[in-house]
C-alpha positions as CSV (number, residue, x, y, z in Angstrom):
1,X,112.2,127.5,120.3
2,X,108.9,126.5,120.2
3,X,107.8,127.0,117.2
4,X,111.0,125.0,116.0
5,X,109.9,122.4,117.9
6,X,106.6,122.3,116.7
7,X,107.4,122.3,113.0
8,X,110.0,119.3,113.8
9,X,106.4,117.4,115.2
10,X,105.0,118.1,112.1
11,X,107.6,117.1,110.0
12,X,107.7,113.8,111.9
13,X,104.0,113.5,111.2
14,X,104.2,114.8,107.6
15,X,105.2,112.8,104.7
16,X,108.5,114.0,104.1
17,X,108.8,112.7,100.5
18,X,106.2,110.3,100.7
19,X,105.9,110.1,97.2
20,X,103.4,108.6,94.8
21,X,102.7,108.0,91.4
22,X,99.4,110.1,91.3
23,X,98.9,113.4,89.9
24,X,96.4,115.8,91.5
25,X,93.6,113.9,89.2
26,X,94.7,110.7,91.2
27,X,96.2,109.4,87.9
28,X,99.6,107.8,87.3
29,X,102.5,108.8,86.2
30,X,102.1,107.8,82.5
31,X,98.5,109.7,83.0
32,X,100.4,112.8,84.2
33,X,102.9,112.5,81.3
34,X,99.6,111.8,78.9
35,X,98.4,115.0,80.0
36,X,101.7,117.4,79.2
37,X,103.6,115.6,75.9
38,X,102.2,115.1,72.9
39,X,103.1,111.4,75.3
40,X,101.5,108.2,78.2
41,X,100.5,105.0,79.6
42,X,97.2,104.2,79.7
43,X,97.1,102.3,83.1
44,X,94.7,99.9,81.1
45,X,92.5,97.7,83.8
46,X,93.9,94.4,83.7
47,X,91.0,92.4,84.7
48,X,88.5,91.8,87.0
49,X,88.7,92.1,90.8
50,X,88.6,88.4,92.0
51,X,88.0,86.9,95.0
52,X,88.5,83.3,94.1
53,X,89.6,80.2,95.8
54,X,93.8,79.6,94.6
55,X,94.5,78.0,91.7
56,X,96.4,74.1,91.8
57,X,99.5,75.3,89.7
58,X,101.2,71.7,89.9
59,X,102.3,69.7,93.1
60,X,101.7,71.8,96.4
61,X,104.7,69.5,97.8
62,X,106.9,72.2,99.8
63,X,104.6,74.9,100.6
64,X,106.1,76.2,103.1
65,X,103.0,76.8,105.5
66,X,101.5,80.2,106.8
67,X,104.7,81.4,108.5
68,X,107.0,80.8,105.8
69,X,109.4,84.1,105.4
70,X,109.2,83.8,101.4
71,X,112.8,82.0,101.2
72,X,112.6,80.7,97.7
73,X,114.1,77.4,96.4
74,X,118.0,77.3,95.4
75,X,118.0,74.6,93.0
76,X,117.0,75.2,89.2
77,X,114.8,72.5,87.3
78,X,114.9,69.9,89.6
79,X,113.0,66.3,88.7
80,X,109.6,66.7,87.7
81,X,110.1,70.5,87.3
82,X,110.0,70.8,84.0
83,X,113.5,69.8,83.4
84,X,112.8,67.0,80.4
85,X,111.4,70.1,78.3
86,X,113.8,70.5,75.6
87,X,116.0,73.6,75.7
88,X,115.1,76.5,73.2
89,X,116.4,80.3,72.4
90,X,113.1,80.9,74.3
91,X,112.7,78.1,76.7
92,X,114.4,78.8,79.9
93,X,114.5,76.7,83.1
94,X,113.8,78.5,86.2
95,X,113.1,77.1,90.4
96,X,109.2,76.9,89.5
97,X,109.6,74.7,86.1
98,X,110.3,75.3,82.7
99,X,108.6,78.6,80.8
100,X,108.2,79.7,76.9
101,X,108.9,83.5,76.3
102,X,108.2,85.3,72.8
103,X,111.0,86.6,70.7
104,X,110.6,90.1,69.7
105,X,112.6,92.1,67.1
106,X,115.7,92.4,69.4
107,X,115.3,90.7,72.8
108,X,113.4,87.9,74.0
109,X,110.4,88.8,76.6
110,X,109.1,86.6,79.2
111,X,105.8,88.3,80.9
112,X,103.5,87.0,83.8
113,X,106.0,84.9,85.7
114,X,104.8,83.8,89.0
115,X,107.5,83.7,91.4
116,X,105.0,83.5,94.2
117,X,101.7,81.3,95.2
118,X,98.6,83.2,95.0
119,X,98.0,85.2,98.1
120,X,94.5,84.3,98.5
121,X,92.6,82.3,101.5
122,X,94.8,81.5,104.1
123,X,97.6,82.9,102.5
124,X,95.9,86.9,101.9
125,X,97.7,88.9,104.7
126,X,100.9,86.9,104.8
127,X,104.5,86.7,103.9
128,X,104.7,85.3,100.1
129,X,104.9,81.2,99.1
130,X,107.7,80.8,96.7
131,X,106.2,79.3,93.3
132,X,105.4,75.7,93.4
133,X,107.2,73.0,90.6
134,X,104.8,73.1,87.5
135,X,106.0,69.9,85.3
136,X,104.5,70.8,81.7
137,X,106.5,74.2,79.8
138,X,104.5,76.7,81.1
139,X,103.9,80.3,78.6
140,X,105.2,83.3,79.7
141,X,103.8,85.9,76.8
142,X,101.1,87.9,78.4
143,X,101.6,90.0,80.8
144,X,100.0,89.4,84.6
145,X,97.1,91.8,85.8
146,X,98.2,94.1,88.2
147,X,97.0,94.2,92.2
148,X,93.8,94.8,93.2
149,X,94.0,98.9,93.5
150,X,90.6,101.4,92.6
151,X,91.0,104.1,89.8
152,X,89.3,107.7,90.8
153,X,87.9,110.3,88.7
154,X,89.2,114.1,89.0
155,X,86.5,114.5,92.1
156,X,87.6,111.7,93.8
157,X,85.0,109.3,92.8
158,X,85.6,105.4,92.6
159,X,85.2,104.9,88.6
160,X,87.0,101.4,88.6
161,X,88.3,98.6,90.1
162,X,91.5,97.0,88.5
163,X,93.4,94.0,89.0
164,X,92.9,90.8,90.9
165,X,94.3,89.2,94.3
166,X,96.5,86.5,92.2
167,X,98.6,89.0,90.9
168,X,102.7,88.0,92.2
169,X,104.2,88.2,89.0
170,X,107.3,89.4,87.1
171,X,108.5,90.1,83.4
172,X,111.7,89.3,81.6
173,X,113.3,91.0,79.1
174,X,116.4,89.9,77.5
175,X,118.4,90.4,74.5
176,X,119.3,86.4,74.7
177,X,118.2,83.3,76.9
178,X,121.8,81.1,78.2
179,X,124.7,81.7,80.0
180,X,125.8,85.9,80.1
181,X,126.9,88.3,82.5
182,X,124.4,91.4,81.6
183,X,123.8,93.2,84.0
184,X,120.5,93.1,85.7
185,X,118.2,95.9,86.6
186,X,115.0,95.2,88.2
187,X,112.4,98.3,88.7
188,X,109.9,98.6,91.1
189,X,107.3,100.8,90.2
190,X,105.7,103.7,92.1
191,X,101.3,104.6,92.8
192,X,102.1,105.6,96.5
193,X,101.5,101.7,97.5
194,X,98.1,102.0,96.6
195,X,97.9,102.0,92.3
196,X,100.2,100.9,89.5
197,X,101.6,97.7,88.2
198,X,104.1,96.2,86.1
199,X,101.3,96.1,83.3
200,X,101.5,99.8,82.5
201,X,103.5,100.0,78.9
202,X,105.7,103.2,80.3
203,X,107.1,100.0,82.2
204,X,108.3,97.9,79.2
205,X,112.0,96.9,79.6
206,X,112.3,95.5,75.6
207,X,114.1,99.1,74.5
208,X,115.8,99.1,77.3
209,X,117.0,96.0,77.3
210,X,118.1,95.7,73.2
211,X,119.8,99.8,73.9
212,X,122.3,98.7,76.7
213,X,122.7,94.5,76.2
214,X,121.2,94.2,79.7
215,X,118.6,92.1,81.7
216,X,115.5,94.0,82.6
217,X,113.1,93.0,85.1
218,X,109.7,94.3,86.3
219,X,107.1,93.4,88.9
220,X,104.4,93.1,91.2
221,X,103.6,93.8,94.5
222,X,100.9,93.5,96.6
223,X,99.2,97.2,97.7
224,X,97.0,99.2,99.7
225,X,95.5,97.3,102.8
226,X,96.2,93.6,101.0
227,X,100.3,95.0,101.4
228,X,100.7,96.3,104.1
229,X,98.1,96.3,107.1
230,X,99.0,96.1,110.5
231,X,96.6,94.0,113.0
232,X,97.6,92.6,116.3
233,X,95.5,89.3,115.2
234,X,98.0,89.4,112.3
235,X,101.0,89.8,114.5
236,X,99.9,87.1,116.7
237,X,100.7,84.6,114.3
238,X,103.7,85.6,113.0
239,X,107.2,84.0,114.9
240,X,108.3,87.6,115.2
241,X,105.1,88.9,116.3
242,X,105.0,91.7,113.5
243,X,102.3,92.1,110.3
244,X,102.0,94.5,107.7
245,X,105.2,94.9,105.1
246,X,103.8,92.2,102.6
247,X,104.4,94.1,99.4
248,X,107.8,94.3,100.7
249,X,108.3,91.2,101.4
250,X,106.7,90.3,98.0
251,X,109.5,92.7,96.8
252,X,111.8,90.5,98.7
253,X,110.7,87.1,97.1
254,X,111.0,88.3,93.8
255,X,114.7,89.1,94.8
256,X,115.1,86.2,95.5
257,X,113.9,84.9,92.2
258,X,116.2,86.9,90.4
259,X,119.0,85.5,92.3
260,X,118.4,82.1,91.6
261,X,117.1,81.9,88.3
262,X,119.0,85.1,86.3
263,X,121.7,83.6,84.7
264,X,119.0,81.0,82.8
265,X,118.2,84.6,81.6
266,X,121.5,86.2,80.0
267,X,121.5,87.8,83.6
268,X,124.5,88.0,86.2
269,X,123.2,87.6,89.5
270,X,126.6,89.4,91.4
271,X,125.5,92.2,89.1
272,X,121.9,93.5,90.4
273,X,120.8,96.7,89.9
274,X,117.5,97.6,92.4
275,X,115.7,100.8,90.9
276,X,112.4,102.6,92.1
277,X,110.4,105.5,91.2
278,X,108.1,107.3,93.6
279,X,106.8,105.0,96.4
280,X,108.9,102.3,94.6
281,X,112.0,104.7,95.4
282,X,110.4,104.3,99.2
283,X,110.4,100.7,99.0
284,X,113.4,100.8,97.5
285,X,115.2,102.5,100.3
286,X,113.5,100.3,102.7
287,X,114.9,97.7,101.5
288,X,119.1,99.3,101.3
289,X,117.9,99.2,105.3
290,X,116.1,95.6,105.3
291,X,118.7,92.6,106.7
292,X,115.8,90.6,104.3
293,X,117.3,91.9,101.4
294,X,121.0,91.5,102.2
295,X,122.5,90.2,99.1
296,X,120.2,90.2,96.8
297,X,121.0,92.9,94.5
298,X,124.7,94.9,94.0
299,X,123.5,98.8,93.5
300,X,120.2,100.7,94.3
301,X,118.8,104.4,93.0
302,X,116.0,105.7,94.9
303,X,114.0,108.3,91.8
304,X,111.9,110.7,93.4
305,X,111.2,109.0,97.1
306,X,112.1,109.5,100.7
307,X,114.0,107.2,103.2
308,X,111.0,108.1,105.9
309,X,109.1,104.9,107.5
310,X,107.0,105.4,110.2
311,X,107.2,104.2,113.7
312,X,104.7,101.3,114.1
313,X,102.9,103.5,116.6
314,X,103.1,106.2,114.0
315,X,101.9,104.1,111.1
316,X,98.6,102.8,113.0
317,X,97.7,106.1,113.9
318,X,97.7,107.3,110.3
319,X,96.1,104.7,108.5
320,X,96.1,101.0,109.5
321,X,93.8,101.1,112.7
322,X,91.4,103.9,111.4
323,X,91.4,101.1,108.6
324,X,90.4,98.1,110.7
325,X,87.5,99.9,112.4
326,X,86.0,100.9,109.3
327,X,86.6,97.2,108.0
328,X,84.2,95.6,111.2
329,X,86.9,93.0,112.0
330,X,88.7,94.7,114.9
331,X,86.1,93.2,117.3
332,X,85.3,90.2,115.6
333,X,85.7,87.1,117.6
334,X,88.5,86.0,114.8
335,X,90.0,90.0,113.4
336,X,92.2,88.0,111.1
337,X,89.2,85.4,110.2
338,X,87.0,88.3,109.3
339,X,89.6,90.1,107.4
340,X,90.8,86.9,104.9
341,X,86.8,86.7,104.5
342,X,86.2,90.5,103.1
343,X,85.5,90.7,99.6
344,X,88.2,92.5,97.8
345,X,85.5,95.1,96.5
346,X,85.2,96.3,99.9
347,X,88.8,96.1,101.3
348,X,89.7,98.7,98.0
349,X,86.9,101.0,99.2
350,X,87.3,100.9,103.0
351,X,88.6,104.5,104.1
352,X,90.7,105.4,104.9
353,X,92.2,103.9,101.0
354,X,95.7,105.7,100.8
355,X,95.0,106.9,97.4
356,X,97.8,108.5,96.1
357,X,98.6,112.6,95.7
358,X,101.8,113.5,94.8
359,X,101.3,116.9,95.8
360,X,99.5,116.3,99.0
361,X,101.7,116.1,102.1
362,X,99.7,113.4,104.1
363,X,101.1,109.4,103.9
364,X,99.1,107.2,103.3
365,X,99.6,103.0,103.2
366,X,103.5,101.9,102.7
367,X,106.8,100.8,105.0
368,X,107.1,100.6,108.9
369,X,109.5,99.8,111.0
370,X,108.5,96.4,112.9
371,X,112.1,95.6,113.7
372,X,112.0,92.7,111.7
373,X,112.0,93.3,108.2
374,X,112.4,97.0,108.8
375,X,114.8,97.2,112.2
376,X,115.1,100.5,112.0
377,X,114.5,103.5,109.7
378,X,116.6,103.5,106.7
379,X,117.5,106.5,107.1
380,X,119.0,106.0,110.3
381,X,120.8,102.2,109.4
382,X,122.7,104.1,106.5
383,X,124.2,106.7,109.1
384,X,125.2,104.2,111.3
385,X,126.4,102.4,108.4
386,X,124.2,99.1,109.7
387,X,122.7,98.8,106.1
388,X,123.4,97.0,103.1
389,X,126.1,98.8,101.8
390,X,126.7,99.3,98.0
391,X,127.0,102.1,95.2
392,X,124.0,103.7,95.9
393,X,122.3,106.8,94.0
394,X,119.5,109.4,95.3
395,X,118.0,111.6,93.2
396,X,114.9,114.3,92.1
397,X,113.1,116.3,89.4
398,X,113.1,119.7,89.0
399,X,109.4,120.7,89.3
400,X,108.1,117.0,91.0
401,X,104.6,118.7,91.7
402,X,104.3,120.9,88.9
403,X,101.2,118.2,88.0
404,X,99.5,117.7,90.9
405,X,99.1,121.5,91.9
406,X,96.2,123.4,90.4
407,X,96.1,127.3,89.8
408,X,96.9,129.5,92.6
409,X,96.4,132.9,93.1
410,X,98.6,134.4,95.5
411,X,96.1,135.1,98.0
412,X,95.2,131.6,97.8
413,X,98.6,129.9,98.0
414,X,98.6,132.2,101.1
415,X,95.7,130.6,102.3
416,X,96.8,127.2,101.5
417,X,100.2,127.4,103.8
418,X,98.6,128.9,106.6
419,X,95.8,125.7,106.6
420,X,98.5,123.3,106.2
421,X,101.1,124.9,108.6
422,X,99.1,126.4,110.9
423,X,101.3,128.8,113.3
424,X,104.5,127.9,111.3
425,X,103.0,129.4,108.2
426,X,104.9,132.9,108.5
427,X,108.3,130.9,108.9
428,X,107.6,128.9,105.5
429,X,106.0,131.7,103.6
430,X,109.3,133.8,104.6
431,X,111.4,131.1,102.8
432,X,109.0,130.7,100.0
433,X,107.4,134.2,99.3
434,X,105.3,134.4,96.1
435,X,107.4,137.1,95.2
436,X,110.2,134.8,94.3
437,X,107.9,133.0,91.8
438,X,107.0,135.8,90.0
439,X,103.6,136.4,92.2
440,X,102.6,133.1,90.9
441,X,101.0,131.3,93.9
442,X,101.0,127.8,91.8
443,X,104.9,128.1,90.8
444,X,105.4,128.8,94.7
445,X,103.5,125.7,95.7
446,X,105.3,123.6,93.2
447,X,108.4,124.5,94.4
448,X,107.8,124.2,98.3
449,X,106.3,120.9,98.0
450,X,108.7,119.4,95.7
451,X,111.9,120.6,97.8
452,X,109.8,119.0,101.1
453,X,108.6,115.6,99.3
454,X,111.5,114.9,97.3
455,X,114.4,117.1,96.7
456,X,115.9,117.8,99.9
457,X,114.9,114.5,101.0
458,X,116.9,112.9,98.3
459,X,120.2,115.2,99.6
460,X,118.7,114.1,103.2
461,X,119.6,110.3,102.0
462,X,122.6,111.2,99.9
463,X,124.0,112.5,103.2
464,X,123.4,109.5,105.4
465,X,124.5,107.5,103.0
466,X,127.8,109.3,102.4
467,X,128.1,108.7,106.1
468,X,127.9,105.2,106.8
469,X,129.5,103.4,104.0
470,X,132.8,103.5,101.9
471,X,131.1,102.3,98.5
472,X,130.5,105.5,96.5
473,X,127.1,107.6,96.4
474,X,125.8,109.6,93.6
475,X,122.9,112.6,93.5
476,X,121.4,113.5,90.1
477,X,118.7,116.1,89.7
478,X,116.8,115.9,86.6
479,X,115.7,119.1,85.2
480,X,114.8,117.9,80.9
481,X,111.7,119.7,80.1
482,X,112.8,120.0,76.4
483,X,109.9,117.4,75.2
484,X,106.9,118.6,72.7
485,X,104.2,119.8,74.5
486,X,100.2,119.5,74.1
487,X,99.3,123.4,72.4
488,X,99.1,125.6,75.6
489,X,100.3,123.6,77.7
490,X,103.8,124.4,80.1
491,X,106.7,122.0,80.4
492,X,107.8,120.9,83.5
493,X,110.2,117.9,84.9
494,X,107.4,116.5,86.3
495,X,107.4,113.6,89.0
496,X,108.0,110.4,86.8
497,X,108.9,112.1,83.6
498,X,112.4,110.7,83.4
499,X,111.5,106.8,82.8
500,X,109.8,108.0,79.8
501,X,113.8,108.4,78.8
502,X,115.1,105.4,80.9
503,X,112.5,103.0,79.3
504,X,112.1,105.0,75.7
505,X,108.7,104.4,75.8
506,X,107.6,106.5,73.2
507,X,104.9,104.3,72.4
508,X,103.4,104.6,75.4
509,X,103.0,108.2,75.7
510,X,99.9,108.4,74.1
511,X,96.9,106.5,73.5
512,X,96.8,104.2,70.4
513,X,96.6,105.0,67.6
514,X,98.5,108.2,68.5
515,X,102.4,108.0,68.6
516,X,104.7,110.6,70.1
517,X,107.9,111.6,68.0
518,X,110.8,112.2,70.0
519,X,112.9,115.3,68.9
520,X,116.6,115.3,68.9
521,X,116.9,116.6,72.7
522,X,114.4,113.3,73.9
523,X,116.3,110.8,72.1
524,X,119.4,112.6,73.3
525,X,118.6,112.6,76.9
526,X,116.8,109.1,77.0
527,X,120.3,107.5,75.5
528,X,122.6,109.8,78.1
529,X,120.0,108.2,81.1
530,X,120.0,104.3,79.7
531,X,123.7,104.2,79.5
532,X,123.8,105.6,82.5
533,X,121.6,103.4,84.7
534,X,123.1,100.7,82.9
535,X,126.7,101.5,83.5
536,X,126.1,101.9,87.2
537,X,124.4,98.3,87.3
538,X,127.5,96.5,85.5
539,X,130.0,99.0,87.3
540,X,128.5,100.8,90.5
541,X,129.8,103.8,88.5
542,X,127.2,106.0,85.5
543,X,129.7,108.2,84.3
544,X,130.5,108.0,81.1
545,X,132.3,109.4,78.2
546,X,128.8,111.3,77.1
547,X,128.2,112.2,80.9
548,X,130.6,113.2,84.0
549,X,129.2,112.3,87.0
550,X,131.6,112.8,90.6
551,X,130.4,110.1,93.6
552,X,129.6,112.4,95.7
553,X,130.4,114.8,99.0
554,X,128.6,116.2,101.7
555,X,130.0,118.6,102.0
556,X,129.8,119.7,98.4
557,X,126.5,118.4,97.6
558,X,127.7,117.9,94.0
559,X,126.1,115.7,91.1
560,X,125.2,115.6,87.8
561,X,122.5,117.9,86.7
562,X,120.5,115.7,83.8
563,X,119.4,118.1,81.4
564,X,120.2,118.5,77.5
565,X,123.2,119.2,77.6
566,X,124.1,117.9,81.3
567,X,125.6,119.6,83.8
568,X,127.3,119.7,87.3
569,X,126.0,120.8,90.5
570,X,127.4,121.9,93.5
571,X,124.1,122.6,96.2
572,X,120.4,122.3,95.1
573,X,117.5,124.4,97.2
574,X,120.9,124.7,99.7
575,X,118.6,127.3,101.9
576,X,115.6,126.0,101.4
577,X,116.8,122.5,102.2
578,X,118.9,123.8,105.2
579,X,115.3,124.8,106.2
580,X,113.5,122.2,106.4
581,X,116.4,120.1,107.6
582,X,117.1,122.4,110.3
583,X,113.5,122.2,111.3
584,X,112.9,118.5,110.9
585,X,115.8,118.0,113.8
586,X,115.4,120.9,115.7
């Protein structure tokens, strides 16, 4: 009993699907695609880290003030707004004023739109400003750089810093401007809270968007410290006495955006479809919990991410007070004075950083439960069925580590358990022996930390949600690992692989002038995924005539297995799942 008691602690304190975009290079998920296809995103900096003052972007009549909760304006083109600009196929009038996008060869893209103020001065370690009027047509063709975030070499060395603190933007694509009814699917995209951006071309909705007649929408969210530090100076001046959660709360405003501007778009607004990968999956999920995000989108899949926020308590142990010390402002006369007043060079190096690891099992910067914006964990709101219900979908990849965990002897995987489990380690080497893996002490890693990150917490939120609601729930597990790979190299359905088939984007595989060619099973699997997503956005259901696909049963644990051709299952890692879970509540 003891020792079941002890491995439920250090569950609680593990990460429990955690997940991130990082390999175990600390790279992306278009970097660890890059390094297994003949495929990848670059993850290209976007420009220079900034610290400057905000930028006037027209009238600042209606700003809100410090303590604004982000609620963004209802009415579209008002006076002054941009609303004399004559309308265009690429002109569309949104709450912030009117904005030129580019028409490509089948949709029309709109890139860089800010649907928040600039979170800088005053307004760094706040709730978001909804965008301010601008008057004049404002362009919308080049993509926004990304938040400020630090890129690492393979030995954990700072080798860049990317982005800069104005970064609250979104991108549009849509195969035409006017009144529609497309459905709408907006991604938020994964880097464990810490890297990433709507920049990176794995993200580009235009093939998406001209494939399935639908509205796709990407963004940007504030990470690391700048997202989501706690401080009780930062608390103190907030009406509900909480801090931290800004990138979700960004996440929120954007929302919000969408709602009220869409249907200028091609969009329907009734018809939202919220999707995240990795710690965009965790944000996701926080926000199927969040009473901030009630009605703002219709359907949600969480890809590859646990329902697991931390206790406040929890949260400042890990990572935010260590954080503040190191920072100097904890016993400054004015903490939150002194923190609005560090450079952004040395808030992205302060340690600890959260940088991400998909195979690690530590948690770094993300959602916590302030009873606020997150009452309670998600997890918990969908069993009690005190969430925002919908159509909801949970699912995994096959081999999520398989590129974050380096060669392992037996002797050394072994080793590795018994550092990271301590007095446990003979239960979990008993349920993951190397002999299973073929003596392979790698293939046993992979597959211990991918059922404990991701897949069994994916059945873990399939569950709860099956519990508490009456709209239908879906599980997928993706197991395609039929793409061309590099000479010598093993295949794998790697964490992140599948939006290389939900965005087809083959061009961003691999670095110009390079260009992967998609075999028959790719293009196969990448149209069975798009039609899928985008049925379940215009119908809360993504089975299809190419793909059957049961809502799914607890007690069954069925879903549809996406591989080439697909399948059904009925259990995935059952025991091994029934381990951990039996452990994590024991």
């Amino acid at each position: 009993m003891a020792m079941r008691e002890g491995l439920a602690v250090w569950m609680a304190t593990a990460v429990l699907g955690c997940s991130t975009a990082a390999s175990s290079s600390g790279t992306d998920d278009s970097s660890a695609i890059e390094s297994t296809m003949t495929t990848s995103g670059t993850g290209d900096a976007s420009g220079p880290v900034t610290t400057a003052e905000p930028t006037t972007h027209g009238s600042t009549t209606g700003l809100t003030g410090p303590e604004s909760t982000g609620e963004a304006p209802t009415s579209v083109g008002p006076s002054g707004c941009g609303a004399d600009v004559a309308p265009r196929p690429t002109i569309v009038q949104t709450t912030g004023g009117a904005l030129e996008g580019q028409q490509l060869a089948d949709v029309v893209a709109f890139r860089g739109i800010r649907y928040a103020e600039p979170p800088l001065g005053e307004l760094r370690l706040r709730p978001p400003q909804p965008r301010m009027c601008v008057p004049e047509l404002t362009p919308a063709t080049e993509l926004g750089p990304r938040c400020p975030q630090v890129e690492k070499s393979a030995q954990g060395q700072v080798v860049a810093m990317l982005g800069e603190e104005d970064c609250l933007t979104l991108n549009v694509w849509t195969p035409a401007t006017g009144g529609g009814e497309r459905p709408v699917l907006v991604f938020i995209h994964g880097g464990g809270n810490a890297t990433g951006g709507s920049d990176d071309p794995l993200y580009d909705g235009a093939a998406l968007a001209a494939a399935q007649d639908v509205v796709v929408v990407t963004l940007n969210y504030r990470l690391g410290a700048l997202g989501f530090l706690t401080a009780d100076a930062l608390a103190a001046e907030s009406p509900e006495q909480v801090s931290g959660n800004y990138g979700l709360l960004d996440q929120v405003l954007a929302l919000r955006w969408v709602q009220d501007n869409i249907a200028g778009f091609g969009g329907d607004p009734q018809r939202v479809l919220l999707f995240g990968e990795s710690a965009g999956a965790v944000n996701t999920c926080s926000l199927i919990g969040s009473p901030r995000a009630a009605g703002l989108f219709q359907r949600a899949i969480v890809q590859s991410g646990s329902c697991n926020e931390r206790t406040l308590a929890k949260y400042e142990a890990d990572i935010a007070a260590p954080w503040l010390q190191a920072s100097g402002c904890a016993e400054a006369p004015d903490p939150a004075a002194c923190l609005r007043g560090l450079a952004v060079a040395d808030i992205l190096t302060l340690q600890p950083d959260g940088y991400p690891d998909v195979a690690a099992l530590g948690q770094g910067w993300g959602p916590h439960v302030d009873g606020a914006v997150i009452p309670k964990p998600a997890l918990e709101a969908m069993s009690e069925g005190t969430h925002n219900a919908m159509p909801l979908m949970f699912g995994a990849n096959a081999d999520e580590t398989a590129k974050g965990v380096p060669p392992l002897t037996v002797a050394q995987y072994e080793a590795l358990v018994q550092a990271t489990f301590g007095p446990l380690a003979a239960m979990v080497l008993a349920q993951y022996p190397a002999a299973d893996y073929g003596d392979d002490g790698q293939a046993a890693y992979v597959a211990l930390t991918s059922d404990l990150k991701f897949i069994c917490g994916a059945r873990r939120a399939a569950r709860a949600a099956d519990a508490g609601q009456d709209a239908p729930v879906f599980r997928y597990h993706f197991a395609y690992d039929g793409y061309d790979a590099q000479p010598k190299a093993e295949t794998a359905a790697f964490h992140g692989l599948e939006l290389i088939y939900i965005f087809a984007a083959w061009g961003a595989v691999l670095p110009e002038p390079l260009q992967y060619e998609p075999n028959a099973d790719d293009l196969a699997i990448s149209q069975r995924l798009q039609g899928a997503w985008a049925r379940f956005a215009a119908t809360g259901d993504p089975a299809g005539a190419d793909l059957t696909w049961p809502a799914y049963v607890a007690a069954d644990d069925d879903g549809a297995l996406l591989d080439e051709p697909p399948d059904l299952f009925n259990g995935v890692r059952t025991e091994q799942c029934d381990f951990w879970d039996m452990y994590a509540q024991g």
